[in-house]
MARSERO-988828 format. One record per residue (C-alpha): y, x, z; chain; residue number from 1. Coordinates in steps of 0.25 Angstrom, whole numbers, padded with zeros to 4 digits, always signed. Each point is the difference from the previous one (the first is absolute). Layout:
BEGIN
+-------+-------+-------+-------+------+
|    py |    px |    pz | chain | resi |
+-------+-------+-------+-------+------+
|     Y |     X |     Z |     A |  NUM |
...
+-------+-------+-------+-------+------+
//
This chain:
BEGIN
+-------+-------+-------+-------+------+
|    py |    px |    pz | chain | resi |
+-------+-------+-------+-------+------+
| -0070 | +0073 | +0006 |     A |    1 |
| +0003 | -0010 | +0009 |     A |    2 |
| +0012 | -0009 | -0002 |     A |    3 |
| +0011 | +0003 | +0013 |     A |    4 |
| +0002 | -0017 | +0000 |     A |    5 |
| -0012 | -0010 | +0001 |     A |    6 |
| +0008 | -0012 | -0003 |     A |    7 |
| +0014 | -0001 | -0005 |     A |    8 |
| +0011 | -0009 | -0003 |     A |    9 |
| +0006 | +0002 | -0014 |     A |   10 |
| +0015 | -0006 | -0001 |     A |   11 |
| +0003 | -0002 | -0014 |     A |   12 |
| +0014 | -0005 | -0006 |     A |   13 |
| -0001 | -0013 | -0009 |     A |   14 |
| +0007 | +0009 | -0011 |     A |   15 |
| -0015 | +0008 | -0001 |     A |   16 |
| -0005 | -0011 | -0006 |     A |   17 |
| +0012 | -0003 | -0010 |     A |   18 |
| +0005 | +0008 | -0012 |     A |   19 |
| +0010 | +0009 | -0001 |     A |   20 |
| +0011 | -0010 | +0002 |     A |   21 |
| -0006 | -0004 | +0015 |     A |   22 |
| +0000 | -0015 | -0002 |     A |   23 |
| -0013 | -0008 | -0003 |     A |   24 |
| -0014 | +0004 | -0001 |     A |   25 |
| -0005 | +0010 | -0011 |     A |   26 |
| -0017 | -0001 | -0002 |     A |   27 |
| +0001 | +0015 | -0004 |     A |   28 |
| +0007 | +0004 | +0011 |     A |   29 |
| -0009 | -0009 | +0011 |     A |   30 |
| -0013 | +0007 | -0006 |     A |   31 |
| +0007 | +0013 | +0000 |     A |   32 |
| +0001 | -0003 | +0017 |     A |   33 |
| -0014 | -0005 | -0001 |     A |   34 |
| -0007 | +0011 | -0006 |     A |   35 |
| +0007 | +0009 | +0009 |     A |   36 |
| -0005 | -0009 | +0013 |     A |   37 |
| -0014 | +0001 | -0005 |     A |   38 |
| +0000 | +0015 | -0004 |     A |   39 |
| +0004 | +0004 | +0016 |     A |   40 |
| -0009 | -0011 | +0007 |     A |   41 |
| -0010 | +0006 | -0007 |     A |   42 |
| +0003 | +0013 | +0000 |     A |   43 |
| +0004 | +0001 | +0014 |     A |   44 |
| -0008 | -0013 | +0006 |     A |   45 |
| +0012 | -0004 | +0009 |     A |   46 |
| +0000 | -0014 | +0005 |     A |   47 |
| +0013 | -0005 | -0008 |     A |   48 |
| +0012 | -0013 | +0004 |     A |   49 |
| +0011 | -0001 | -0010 |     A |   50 |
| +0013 | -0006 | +0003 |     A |   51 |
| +0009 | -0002 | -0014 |     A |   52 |
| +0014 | -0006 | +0002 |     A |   53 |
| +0006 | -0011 | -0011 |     A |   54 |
| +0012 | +0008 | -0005 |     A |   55 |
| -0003 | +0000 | -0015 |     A |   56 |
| -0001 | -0015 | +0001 |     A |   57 |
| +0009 | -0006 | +0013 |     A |   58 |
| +0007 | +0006 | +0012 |     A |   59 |
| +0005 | -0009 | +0010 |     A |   60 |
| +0014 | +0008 | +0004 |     A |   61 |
| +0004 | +0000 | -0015 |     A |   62 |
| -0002 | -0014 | +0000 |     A |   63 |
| +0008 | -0001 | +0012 |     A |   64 |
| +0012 | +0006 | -0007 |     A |   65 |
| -0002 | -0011 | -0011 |     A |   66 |
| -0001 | -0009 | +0009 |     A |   67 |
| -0012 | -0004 | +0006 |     A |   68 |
| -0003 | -0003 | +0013 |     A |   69 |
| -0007 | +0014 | +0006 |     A |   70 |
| -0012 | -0007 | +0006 |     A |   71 |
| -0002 | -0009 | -0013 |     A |   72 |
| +0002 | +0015 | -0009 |     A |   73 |
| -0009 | +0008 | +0009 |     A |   74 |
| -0011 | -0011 | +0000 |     A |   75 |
| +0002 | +0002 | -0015 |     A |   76 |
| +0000 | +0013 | +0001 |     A |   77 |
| -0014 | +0002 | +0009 |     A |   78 |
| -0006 | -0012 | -0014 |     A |   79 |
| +0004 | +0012 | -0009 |     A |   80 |
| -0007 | +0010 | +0009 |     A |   81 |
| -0014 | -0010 | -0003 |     A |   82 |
| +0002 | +0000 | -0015 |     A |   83 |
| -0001 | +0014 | +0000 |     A |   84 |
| -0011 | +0001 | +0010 |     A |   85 |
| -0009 | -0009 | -0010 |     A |   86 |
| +0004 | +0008 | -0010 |     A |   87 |
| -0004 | +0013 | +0004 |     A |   88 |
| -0012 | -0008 | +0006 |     A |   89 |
| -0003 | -0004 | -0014 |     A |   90 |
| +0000 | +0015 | -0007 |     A |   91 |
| -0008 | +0005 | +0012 |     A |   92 |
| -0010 | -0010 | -0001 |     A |   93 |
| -0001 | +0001 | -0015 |     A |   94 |
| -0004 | +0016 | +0001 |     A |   95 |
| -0009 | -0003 | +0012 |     A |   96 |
| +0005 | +0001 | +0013 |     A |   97 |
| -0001 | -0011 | +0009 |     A |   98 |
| +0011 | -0006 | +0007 |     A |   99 |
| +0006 | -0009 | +0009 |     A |  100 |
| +0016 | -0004 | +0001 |     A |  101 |
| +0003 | -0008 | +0014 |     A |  102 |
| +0014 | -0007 | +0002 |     A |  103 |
| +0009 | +0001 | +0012 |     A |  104 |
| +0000 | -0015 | -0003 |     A |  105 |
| -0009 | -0011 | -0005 |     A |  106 |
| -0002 | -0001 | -0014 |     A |  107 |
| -0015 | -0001 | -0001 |     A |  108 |
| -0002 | -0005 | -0014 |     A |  109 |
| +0003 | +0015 | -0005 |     A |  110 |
| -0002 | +0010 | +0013 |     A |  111 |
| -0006 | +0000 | +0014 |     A |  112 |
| +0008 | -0002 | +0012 |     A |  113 |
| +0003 | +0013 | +0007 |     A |  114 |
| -0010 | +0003 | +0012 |     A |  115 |
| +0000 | +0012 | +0005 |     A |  116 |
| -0015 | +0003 | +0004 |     A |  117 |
| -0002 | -0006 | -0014 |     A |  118 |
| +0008 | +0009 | -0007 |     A |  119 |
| -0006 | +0011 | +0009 |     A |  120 |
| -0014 | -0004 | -0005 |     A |  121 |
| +0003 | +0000 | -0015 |     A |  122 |
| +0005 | +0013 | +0000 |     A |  123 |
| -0011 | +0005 | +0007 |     A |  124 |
| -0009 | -0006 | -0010 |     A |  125 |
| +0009 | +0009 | -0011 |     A |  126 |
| +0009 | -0011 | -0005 |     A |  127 |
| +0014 | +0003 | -0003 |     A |  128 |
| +0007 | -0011 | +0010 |     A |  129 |
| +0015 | -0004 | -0008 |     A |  130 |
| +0008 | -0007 | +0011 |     A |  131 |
| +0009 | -0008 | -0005 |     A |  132 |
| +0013 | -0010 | +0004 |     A |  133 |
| +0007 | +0010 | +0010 |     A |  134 |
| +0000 | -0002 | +0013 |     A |  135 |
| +0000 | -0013 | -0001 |     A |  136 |
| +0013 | -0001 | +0004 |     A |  137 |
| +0015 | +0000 | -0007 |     A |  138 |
| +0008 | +0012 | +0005 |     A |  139 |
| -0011 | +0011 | +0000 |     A |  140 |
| -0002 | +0007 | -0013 |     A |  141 |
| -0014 | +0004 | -0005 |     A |  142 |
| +0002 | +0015 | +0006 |     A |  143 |
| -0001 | -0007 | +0013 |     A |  144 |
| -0012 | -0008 | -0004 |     A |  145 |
| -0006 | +0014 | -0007 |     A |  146 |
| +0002 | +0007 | +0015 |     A |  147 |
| -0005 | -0014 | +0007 |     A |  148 |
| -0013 | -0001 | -0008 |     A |  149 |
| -0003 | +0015 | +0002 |     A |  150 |
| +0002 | +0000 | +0016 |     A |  151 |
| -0008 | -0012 | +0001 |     A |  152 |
| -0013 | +0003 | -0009 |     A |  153 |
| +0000 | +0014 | +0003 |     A |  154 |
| +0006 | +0008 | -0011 |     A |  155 |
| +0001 | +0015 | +0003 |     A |  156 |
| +0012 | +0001 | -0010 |     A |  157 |
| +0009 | -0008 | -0008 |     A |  158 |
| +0002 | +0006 | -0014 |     A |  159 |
| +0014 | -0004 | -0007 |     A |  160 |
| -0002 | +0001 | -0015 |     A |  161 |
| +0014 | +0001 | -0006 |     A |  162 |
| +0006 | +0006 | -0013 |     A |  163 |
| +0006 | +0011 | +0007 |     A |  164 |
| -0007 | +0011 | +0005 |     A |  165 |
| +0003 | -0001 | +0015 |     A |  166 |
| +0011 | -0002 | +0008 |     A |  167 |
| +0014 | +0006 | -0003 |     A |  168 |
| +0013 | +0000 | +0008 |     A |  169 |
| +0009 | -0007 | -0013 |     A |  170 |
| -0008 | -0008 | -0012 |     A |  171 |
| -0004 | +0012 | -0006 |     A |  172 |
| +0002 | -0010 | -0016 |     A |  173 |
| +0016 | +0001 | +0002 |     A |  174 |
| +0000 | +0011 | +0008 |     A |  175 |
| -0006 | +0013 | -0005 |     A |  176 |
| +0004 | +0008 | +0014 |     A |  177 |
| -0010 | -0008 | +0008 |     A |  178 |
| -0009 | +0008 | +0008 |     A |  179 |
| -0015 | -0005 | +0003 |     A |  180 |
| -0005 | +0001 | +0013 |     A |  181 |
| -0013 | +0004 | +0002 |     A |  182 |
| -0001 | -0005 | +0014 |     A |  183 |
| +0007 | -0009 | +0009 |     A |  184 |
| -0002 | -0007 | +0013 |     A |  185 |
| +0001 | -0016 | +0002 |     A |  186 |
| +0014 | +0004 | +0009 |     A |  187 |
| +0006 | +0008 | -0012 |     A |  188 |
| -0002 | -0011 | -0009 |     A |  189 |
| +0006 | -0009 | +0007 |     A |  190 |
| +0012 | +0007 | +0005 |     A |  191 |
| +0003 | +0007 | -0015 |     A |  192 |
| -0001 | -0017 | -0004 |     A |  193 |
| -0011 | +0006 | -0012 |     A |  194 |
| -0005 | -0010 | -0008 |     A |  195 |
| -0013 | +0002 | +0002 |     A |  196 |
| -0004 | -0014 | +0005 |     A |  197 |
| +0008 | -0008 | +0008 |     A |  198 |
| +0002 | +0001 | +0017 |     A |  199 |
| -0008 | -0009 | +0002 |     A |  200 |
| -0013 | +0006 | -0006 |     A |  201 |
| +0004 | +0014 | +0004 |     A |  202 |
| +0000 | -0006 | +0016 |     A |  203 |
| -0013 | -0005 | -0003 |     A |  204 |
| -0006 | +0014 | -0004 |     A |  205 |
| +0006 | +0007 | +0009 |     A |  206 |
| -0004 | -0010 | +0011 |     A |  207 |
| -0015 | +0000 | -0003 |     A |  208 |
| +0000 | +0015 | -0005 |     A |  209 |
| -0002 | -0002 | -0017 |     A |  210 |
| +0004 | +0010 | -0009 |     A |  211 |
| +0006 | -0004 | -0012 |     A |  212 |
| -0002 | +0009 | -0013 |     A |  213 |
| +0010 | -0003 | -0011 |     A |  214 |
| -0004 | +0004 | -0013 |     A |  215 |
| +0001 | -0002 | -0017 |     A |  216 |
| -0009 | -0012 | -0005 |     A |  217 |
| +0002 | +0005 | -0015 |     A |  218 |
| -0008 | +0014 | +0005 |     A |  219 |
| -0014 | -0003 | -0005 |     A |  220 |
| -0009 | +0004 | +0013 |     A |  221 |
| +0010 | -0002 | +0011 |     A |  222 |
| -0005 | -0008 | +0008 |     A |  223 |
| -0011 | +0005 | +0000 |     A |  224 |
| +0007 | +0013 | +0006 |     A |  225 |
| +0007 | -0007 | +0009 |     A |  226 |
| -0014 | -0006 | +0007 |     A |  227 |
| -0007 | +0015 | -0001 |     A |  228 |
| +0012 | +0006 | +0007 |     A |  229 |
| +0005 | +0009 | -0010 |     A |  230 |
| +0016 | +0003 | -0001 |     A |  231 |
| +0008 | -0010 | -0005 |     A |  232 |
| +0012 | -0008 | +0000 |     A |  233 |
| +0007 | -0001 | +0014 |     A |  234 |
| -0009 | -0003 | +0011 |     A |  235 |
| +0008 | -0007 | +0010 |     A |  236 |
| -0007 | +0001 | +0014 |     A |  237 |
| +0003 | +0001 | +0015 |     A |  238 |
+-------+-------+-------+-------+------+
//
């Protein structure tokens, strides 16, 4: 059976990468990411690009409520993105899977600069591409970066791992009334202000005409659902 997505763009939150607690980097919990990324590259034989954010390390408007210059805290912020880049790079390369993480900006003793023909290329040639350090840009979160990177190499969906699965209209951990959507369009998020991702990223979907499919990370074989089209989660769409 075919896959419905040839290549993809999988947003995954720093947090999947720490422990319970959300805040650093837990080994066991980067492999667990990794063996679920090489079980669905191979199984489906999708051309993967991953975008992870930083939150389990740094985020740059929390730092700005303690004090920090925004621009100084987001440039932080995008660091803390490439420090769990090279991590996941790590585990997936230690189980086989060849990769590649570029960088919105230069750091080229650890990642590649961001190109996009080049990025294209690698993931034709079955490497997972992790992009890394945002946009480049203070202001824009890595949602924006996720939706960025999947208009501009071609990605046919952007798949948003959470813990959660799907969207809800109340955080469905304090509220236990929540109801889950099983579909919405880019206009319903933004005019129900659903945390989803932020304006920003959803404009960019809507505009280039990527659906977006939220869904549980902690469900073994998700993502590979996601990619073969089965139902799951809240697929958000025009």
């Amino acid at each position: 059976m075919k896959p419905k997505y040839r290549r993809v763009l999988l947003k995954l939150g720093g947090e999947s990468l720490s422990d319970e607690s959300g805040r650093g980097i837990d080994i066991k919990s980067v492999g667990a990411v990794a063996d679920e990324i090489i079980r669905t590259v191979k199984e489906c034989r999708s051309q993967m690009g991953v975008v992870i954010g930083g939150g389990n390390i740094f985020r740059g408007i929390v730092g700005e409520k303690g004090g920090i210059e925004r621009s100084a805290g987001d440039y932080m912020g995008m660091l803390a993105t490439l420090i769990n880049s090279l991590a996941l790079q790590d585990a997936l390369e230690k189980r086989g899977m060849f990769t590649r993480v570029m960088t919105a900006f230069d750091v080229q003793k650890v990642a590649e600069p961001y190109i996009r023909r080049r990025a294209i290329r690698h993931m034709e040639k079955g490497r997972v591409v992790i992009f890394a350090c945002g946009t480049g840009n203070p202001y824009f979160s890595t949602d924006t970066a996720a939706t960025l990177r999947a208009a501009e190499t071609g990605a046919q969906v952007v798949l948003k791992a959470t813990k959660v699965d799907g969207v809800y209209s109340d955080d469905p951990m304090k509220n236990k009334k929540a109801v889950r959507y099983e579909r919405l369009t880019y206009m319903e998020v933004l005019e129900k202000r659903l945390k989803v991702m932020d304006s920003t990223a959803i404009s960019m979907c809507m505009d280039n005409e990527i659906p977006i499919i939220v869904f549980n990370l902690k469900r073994g074989g998700n993502i590979r659902r996601a990619i073969m089209g089965e139902k799951i989660g809240t697929v958000v769409s025009k």
